[in-house]
PyMOL Python script that loads the backbone (N, CA, C, O; Angstrom):
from pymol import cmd

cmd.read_pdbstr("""\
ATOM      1  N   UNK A   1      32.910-146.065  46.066  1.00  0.00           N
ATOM      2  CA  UNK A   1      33.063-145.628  44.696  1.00  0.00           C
ATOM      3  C   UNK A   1      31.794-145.947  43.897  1.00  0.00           C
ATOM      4  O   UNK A   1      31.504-145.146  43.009  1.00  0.00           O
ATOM      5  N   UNK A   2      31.112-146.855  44.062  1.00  0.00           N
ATOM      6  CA  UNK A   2      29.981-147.817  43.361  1.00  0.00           C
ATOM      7  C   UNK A   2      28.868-146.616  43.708  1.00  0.00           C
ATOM      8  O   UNK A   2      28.164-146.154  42.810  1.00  0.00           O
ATOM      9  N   UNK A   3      28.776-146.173  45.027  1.00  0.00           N
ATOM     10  CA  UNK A   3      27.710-145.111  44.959  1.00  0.00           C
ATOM     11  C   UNK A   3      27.901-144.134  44.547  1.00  0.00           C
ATOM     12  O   UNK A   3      27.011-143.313  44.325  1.00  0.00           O
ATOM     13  N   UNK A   4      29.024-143.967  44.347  1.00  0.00           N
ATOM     14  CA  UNK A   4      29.141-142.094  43.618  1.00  0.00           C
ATOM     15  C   UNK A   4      29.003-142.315  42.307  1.00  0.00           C
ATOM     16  O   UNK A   4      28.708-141.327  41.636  1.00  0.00           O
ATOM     17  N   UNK A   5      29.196-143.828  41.490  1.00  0.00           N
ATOM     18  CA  UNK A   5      29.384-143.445  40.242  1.00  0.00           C
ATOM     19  C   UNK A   5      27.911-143.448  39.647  1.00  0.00           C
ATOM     20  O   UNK A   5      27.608-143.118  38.500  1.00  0.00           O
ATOM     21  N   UNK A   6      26.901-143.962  40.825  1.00  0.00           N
ATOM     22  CA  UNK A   6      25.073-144.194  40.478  1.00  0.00           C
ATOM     23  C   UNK A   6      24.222-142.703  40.634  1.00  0.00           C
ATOM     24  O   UNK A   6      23.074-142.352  40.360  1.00  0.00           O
ATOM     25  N   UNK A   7      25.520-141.973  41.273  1.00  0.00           N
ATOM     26  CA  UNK A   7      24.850-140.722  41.905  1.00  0.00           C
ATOM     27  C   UNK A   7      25.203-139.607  40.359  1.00  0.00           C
ATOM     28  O   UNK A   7      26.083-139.674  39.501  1.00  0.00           O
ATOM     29  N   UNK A   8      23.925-138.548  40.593  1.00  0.00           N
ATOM     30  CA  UNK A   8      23.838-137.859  39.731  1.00  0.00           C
ATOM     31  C   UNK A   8      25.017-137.195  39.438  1.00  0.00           C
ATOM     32  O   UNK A   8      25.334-137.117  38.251  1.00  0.00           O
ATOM     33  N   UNK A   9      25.761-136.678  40.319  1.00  0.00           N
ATOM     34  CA  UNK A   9      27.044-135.639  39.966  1.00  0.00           C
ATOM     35  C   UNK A   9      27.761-137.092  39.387  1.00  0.00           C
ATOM     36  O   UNK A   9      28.074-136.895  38.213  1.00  0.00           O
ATOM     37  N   UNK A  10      28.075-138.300  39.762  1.00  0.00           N
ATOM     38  CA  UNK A  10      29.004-139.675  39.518  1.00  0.00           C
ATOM     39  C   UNK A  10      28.438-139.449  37.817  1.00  0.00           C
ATOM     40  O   UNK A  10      29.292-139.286  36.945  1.00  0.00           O
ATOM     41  N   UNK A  11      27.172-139.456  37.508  1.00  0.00           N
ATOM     42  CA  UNK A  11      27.257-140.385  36.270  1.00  0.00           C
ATOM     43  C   UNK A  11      27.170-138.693  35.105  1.00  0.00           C
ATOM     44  O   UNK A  11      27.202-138.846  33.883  1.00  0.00           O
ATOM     45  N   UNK A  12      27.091-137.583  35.573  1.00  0.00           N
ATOM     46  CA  UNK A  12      27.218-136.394  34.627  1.00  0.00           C
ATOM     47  C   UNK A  12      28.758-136.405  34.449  1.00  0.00           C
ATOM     48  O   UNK A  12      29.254-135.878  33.453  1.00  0.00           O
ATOM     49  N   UNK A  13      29.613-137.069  35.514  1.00  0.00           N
ATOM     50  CA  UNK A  13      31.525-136.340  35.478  1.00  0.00           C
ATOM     51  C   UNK A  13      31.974-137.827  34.624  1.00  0.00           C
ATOM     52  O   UNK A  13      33.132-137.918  34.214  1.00  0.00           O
ATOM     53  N   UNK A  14      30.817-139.167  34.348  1.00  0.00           N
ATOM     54  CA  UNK A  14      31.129-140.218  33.660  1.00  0.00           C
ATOM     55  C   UNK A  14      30.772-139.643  32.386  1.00  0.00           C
ATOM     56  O   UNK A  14      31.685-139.433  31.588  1.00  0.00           O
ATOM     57  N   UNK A  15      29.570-139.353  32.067  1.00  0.00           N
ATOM     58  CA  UNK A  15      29.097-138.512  30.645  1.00  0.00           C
ATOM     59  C   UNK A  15      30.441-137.785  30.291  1.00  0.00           C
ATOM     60  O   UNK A  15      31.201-138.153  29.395  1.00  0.00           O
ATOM     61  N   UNK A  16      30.609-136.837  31.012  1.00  0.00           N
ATOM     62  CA  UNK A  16      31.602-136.268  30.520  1.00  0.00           C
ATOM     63  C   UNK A  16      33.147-136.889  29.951  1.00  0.00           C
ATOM     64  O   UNK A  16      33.476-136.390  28.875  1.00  0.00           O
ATOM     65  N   UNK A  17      33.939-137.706  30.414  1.00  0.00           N
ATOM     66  CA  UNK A  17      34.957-138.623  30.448  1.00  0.00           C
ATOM     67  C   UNK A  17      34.861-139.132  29.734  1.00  0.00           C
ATOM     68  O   UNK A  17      35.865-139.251  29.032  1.00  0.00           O
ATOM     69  N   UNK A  18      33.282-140.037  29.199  1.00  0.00           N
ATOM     70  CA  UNK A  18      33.208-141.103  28.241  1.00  0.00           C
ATOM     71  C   UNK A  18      32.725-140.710  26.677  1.00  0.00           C
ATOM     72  O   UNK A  18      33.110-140.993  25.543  1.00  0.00           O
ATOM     73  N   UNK A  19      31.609-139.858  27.302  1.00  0.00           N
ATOM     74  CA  UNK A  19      31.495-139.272  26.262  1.00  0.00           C
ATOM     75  C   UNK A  19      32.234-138.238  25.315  1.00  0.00           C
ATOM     76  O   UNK A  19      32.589-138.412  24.149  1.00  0.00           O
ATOM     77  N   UNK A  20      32.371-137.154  26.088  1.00  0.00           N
ATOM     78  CA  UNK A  20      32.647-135.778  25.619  1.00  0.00           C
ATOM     79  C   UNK A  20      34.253-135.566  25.798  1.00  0.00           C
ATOM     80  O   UNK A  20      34.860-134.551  25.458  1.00  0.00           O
ATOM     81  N   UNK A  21      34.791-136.667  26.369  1.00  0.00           N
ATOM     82  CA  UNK A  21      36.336-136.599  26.205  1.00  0.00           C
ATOM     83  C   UNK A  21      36.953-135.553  27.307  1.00  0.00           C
ATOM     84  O   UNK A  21      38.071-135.038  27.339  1.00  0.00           O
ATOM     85  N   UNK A  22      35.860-135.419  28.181  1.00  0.00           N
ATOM     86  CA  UNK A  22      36.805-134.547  29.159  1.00  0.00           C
ATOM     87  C   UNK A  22      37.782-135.393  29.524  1.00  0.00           C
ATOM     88  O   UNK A  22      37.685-136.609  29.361  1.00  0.00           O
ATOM     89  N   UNK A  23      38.851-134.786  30.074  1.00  0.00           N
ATOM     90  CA  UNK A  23      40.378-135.541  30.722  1.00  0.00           C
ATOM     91  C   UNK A  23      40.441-135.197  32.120  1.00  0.00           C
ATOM     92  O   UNK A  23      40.490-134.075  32.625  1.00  0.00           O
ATOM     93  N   UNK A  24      40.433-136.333  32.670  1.00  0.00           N
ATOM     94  CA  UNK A  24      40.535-135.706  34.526  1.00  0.00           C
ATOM     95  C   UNK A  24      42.146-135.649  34.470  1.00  0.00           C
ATOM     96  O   UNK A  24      42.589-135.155  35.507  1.00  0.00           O
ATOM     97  N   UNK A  25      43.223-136.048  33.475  1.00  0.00           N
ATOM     98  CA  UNK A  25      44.582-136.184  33.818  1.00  0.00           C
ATOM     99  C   UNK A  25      45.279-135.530  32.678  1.00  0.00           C
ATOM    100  O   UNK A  25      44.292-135.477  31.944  1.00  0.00           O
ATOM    101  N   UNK A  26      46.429-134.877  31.820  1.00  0.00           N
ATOM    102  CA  UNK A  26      46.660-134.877  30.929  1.00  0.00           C
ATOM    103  C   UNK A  26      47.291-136.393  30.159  1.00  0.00           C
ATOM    104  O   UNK A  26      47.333-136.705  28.968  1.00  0.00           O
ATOM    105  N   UNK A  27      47.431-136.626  30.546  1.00  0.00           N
ATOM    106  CA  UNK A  27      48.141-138.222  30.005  1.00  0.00           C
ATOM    107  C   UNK A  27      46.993-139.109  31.305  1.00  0.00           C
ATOM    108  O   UNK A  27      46.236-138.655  32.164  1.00  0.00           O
ATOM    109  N   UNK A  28      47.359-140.533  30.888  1.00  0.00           N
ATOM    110  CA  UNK A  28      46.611-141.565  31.586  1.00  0.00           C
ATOM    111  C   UNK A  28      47.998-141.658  32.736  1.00  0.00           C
ATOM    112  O   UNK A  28      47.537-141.617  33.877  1.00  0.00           O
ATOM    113  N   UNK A  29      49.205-141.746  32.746  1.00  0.00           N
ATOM    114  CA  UNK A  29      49.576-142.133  33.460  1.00  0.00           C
ATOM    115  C   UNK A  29      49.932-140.927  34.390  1.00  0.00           C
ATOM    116  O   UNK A  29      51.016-141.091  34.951  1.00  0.00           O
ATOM    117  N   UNK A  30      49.269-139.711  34.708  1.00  0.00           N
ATOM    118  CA  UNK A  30      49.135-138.831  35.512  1.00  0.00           C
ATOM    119  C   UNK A  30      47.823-139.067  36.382  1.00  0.00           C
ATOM    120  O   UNK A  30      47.769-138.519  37.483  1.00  0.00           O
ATOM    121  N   UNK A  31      46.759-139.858  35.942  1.00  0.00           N
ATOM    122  CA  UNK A  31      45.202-140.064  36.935  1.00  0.00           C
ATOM    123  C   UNK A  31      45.826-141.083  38.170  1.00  0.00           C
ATOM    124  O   UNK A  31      46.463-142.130  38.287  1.00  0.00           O
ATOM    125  N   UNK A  32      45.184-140.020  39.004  1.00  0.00           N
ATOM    126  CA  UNK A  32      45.345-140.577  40.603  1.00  0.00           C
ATOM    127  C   UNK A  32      44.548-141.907  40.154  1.00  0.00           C
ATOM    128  O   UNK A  32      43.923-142.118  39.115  1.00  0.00           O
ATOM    129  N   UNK A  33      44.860-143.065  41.715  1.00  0.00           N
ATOM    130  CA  UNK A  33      44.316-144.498  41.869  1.00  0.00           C
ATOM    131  C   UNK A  33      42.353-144.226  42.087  1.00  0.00           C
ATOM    132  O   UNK A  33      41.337-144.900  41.913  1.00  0.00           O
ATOM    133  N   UNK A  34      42.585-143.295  42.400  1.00  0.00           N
ATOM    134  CA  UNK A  34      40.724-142.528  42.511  1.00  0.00           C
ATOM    135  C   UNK A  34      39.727-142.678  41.263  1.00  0.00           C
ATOM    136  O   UNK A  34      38.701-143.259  40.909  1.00  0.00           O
ATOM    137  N   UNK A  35      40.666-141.805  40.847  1.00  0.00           N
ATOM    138  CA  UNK A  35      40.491-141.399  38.993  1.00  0.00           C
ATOM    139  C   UNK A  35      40.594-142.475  38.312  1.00  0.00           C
ATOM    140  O   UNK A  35      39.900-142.507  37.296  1.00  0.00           O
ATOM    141  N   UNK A  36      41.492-143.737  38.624  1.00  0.00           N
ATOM    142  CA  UNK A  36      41.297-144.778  37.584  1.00  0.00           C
ATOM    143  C   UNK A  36      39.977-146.049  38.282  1.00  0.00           C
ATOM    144  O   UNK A  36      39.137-146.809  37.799  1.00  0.00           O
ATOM    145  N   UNK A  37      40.392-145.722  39.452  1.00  0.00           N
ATOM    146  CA  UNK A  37      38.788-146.410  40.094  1.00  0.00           C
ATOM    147  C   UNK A  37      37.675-146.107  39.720  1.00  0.00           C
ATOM    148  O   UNK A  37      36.897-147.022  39.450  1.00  0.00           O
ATOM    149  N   UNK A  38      37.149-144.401  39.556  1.00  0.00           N
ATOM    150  CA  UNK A  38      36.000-144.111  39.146  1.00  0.00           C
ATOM    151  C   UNK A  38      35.481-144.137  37.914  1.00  0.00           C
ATOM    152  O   UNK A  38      34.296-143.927  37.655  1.00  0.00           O
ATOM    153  N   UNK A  39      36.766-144.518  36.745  1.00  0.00           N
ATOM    154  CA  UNK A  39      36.575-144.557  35.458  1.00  0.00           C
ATOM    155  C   UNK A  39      36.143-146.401  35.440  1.00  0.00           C
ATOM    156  O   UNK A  39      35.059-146.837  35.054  1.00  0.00           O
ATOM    157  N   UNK A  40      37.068-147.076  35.855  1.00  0.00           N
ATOM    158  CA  UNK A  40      36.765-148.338  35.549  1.00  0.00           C
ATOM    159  C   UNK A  40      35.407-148.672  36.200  1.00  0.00           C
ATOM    160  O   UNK A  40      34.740-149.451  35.519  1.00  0.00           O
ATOM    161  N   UNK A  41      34.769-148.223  37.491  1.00  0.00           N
ATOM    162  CA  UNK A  41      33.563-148.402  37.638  1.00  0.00           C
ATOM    163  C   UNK A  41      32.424-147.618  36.734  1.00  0.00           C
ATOM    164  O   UNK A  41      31.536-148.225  36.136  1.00  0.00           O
ATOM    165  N   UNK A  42      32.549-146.423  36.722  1.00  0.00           N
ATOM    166  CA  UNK A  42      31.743-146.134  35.147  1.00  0.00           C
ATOM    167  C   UNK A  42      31.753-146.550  34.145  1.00  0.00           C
ATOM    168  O   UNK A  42      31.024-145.990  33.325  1.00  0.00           O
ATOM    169  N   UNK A  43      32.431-147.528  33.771  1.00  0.00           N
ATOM    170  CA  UNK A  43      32.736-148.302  32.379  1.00  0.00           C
ATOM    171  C   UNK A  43      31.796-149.717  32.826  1.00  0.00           C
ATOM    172  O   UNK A  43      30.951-150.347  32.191  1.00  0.00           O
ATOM    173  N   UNK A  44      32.260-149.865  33.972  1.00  0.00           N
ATOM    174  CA  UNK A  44      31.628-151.494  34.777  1.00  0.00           C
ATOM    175  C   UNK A  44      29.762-151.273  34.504  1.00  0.00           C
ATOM    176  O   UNK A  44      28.843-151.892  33.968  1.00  0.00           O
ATOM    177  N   UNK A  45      29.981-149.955  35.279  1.00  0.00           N
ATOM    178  CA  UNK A  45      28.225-149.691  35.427  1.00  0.00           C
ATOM    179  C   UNK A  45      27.080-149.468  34.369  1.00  0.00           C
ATOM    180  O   UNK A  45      25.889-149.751  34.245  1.00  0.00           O
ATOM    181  N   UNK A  46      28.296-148.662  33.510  1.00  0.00           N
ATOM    182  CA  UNK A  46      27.468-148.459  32.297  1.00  0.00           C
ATOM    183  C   UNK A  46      27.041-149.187  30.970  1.00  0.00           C
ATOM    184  O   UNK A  46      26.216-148.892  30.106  1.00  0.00           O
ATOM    185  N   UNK A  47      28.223-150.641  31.182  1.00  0.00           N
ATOM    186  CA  UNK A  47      27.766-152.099  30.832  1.00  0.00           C
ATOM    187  C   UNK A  47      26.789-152.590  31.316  1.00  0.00           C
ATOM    188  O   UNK A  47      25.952-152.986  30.506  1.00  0.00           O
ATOM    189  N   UNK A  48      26.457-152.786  32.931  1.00  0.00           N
ATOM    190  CA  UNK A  48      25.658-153.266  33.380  1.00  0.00           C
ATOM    191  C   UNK A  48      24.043-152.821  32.833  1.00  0.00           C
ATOM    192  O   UNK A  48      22.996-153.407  32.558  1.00  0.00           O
ATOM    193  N   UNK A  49      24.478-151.631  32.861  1.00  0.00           N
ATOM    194  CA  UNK A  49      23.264-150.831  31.974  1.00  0.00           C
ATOM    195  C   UNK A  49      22.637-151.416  30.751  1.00  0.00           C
ATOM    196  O   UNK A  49      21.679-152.185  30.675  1.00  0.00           O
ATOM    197  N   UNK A  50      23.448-150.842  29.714  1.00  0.00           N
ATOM    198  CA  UNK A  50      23.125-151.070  28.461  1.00  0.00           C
ATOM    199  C   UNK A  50      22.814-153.237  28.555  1.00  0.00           C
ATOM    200  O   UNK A  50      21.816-153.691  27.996  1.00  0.00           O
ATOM    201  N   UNK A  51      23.742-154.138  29.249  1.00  0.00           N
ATOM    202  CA  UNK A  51      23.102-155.654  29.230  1.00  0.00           C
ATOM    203  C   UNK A  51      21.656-155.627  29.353  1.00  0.00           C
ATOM    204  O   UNK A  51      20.914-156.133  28.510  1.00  0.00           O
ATOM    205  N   UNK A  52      21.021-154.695  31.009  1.00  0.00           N
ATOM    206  CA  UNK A  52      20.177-154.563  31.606  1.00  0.00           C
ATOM    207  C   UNK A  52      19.136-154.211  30.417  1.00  0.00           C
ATOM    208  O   UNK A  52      18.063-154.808  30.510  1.00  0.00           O
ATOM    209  N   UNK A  53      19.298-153.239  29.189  1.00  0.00           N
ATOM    210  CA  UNK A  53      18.035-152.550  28.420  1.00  0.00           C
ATOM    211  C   UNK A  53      18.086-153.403  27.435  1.00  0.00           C
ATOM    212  O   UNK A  53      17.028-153.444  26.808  1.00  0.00           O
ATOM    213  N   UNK A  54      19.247-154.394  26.892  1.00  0.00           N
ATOM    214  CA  UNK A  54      19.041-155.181  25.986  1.00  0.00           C
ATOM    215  C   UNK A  54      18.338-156.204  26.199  1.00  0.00           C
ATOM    216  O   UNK A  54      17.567-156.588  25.319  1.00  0.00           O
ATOM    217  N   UNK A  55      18.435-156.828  27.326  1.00  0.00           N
ATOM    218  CA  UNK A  55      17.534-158.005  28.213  1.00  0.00           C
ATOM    219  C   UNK A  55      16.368-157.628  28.149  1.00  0.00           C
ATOM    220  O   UNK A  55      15.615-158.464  27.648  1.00  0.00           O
ATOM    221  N   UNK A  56      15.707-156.277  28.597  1.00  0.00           N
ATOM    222  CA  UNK A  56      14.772-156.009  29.004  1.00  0.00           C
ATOM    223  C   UNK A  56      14.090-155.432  27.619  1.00  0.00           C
ATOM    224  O   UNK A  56      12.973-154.914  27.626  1.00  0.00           O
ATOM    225  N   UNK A  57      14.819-155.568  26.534  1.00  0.00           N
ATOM    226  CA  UNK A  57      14.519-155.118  24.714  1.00  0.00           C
ATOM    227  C   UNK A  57      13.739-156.615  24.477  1.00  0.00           C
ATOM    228  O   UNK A  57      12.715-156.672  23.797  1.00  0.00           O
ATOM    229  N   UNK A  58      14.255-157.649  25.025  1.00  0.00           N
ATOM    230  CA  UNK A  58      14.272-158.673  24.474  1.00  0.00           C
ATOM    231  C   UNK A  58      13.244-159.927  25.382  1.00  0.00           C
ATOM    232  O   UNK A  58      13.041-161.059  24.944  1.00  0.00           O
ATOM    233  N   UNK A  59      12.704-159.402  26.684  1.00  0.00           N
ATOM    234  CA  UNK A  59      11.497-159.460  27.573  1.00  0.00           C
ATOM    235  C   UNK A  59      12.080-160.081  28.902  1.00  0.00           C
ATOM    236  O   UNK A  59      11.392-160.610  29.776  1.00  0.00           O
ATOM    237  N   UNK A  60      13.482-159.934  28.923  1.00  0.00           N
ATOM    238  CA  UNK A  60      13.961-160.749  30.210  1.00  0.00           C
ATOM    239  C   UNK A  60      13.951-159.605  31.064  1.00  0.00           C
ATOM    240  O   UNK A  60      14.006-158.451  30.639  1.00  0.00           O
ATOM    241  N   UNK A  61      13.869-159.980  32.473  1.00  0.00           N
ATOM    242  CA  UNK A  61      13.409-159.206  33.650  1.00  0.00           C
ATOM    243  C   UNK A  61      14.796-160.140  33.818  1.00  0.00           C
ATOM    244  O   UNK A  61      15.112-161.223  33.323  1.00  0.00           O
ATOM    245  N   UNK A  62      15.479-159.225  34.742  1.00  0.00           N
ATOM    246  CA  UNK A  62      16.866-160.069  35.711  1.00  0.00           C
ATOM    247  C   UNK A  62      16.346-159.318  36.987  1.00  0.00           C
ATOM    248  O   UNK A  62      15.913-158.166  36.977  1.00  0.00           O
ATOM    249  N   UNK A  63      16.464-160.248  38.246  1.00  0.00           N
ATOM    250  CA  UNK A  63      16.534-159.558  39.653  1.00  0.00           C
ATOM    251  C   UNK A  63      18.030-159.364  40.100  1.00  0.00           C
ATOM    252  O   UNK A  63      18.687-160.354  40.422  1.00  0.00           O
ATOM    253  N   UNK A  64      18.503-158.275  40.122  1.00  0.00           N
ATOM    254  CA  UNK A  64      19.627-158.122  40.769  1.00  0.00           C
ATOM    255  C   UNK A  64      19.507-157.898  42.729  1.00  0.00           C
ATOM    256  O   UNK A  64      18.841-157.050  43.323  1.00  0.00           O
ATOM    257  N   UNK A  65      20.215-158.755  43.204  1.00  0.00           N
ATOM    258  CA  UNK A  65      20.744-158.877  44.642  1.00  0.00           C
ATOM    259  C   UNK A  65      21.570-158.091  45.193  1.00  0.00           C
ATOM    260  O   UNK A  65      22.640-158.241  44.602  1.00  0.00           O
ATOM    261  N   UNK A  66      21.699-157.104  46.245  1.00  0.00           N
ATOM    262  CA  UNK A  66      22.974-156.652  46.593  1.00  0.00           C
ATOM    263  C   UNK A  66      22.797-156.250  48.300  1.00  0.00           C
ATOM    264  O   UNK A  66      21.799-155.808  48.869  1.00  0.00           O
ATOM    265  N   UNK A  67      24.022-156.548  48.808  1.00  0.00           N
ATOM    266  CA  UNK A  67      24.325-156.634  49.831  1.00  0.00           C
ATOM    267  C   UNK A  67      24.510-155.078  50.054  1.00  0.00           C
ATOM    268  O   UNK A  67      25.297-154.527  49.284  1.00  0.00           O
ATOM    269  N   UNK A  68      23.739-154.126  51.230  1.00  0.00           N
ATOM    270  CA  UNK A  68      24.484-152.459  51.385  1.00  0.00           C
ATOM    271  C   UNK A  68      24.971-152.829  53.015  1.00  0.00           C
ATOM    272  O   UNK A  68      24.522-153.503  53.942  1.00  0.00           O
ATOM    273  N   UNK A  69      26.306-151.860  52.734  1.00  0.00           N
ATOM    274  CA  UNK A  69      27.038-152.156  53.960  1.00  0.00           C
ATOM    275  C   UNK A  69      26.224-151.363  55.297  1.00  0.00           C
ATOM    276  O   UNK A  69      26.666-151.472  56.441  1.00  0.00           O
TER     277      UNK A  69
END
""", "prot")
cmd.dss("prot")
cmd.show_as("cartoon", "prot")
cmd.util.cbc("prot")
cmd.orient("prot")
C-alpha cells in the first residue's frame, strides 16, 4: 500500500480524495478495507511530508531509514 500511495497514479487518486472531495464510497461505511487503507496511508504520508518541508523551512535535514522487502 505504502508504494502505491508514493506512486504517481497513488498520490493524483490522494489529491483527489483529500483535496477535491472525490468519494471512492458513497457513505464512509460503504469503503472497502483497501479504500480505508489507502486513505489512512495518504493522510500518514502526506504528514510525513508537510513535517519533512517544515524541518527543512527551518534548516533541519532528517535521514530517514527504511527497510525494502
Amino acid at each position: 500500500m505504502e508504494e502505491f500511495v508514493r506512486s504517481p497514479e497513488g498520490l493524483e487518486l490522494a489529491a483527489l480524495c483529500l483535496d477535491c472531495g472525490y468519494r471512492l464510497a458513497d457513505h464512509p461505511r460503504d469503503l472497502t478495507r483497501d479504500q480505508i487503507l489507502f486513505l489512512t496511508a495518504a493522510l500518514a504520508y502526506r504528514s510525513q511530508q508537510m513535517e519533512a518541508a517544515r524541518l527543512a523551512a527551518e534548516g533541519v535535514t532528517r535521514i530517514v531509514v527504511t527497510e525494502e522487502d
